[in-house]
C-alpha positions, 0 to 999 in steps of 0.5 A: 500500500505504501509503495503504491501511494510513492509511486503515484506521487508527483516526480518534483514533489520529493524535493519540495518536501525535502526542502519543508523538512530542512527548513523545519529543521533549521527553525527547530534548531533556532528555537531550541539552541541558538535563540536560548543561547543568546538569551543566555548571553545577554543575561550574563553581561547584564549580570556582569554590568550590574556588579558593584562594589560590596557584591558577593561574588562567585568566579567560575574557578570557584572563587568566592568573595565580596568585591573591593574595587571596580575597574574598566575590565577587571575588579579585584575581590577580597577573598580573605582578611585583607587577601585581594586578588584580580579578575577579569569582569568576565570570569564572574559565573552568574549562575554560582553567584545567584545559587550562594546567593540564594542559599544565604538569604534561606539560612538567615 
């Protein structure tokens, strides 16, 4: 029954459908990769703009601290009594900071 219905299709028909499908193919991949990626970038320089000083933080080594100072492209953290260290703006991990974040104001 199948192979009767694809005989009597159209000869140029094959390739119409192949194209539908490669476009379905495309929006899906837009959809569900490419556009959720973007969101997610742009969520993260926002994140990062919106830093100031007195911010606790988390890096994506691990890091974990209050930021002291703020430059162009960096900022330094006071990790300890008095320790400081350097970061690049873009080494801050939005998703660690939020998840401490969210765990502190439950405990308290």
């Amino acid at each position: 029954m199948t192979y009767s219905i694809l005989l009597q299709a159209q000869p140029g028909s094959g390739m119409t459908m192949q194209l539908i499908f490669m476009g379905a193919i495309i929006l899906v991949f837009y959809f569900f990769m490419i556009r959720p990626q973007q969101k997610k970038a742009k969520d993260q320089k926002k994140f990062v703009e919106e830093i100031k000083k007195g911010d606790y933080i988390v890096t994506i080594g691990g890091m974990h601290g209050r930021i002291a100072e703020i430059e162009d492209d960096t900022f330094i953290i006071e990790v300890e009594r008095g320790g400081r260290i350097k970061f690049s703006k873009s080494s801050v991990s939005m998703e660690s900071t939020k998840a401490v974040a969210g765990k502190k104001t439950t405990t308290a």
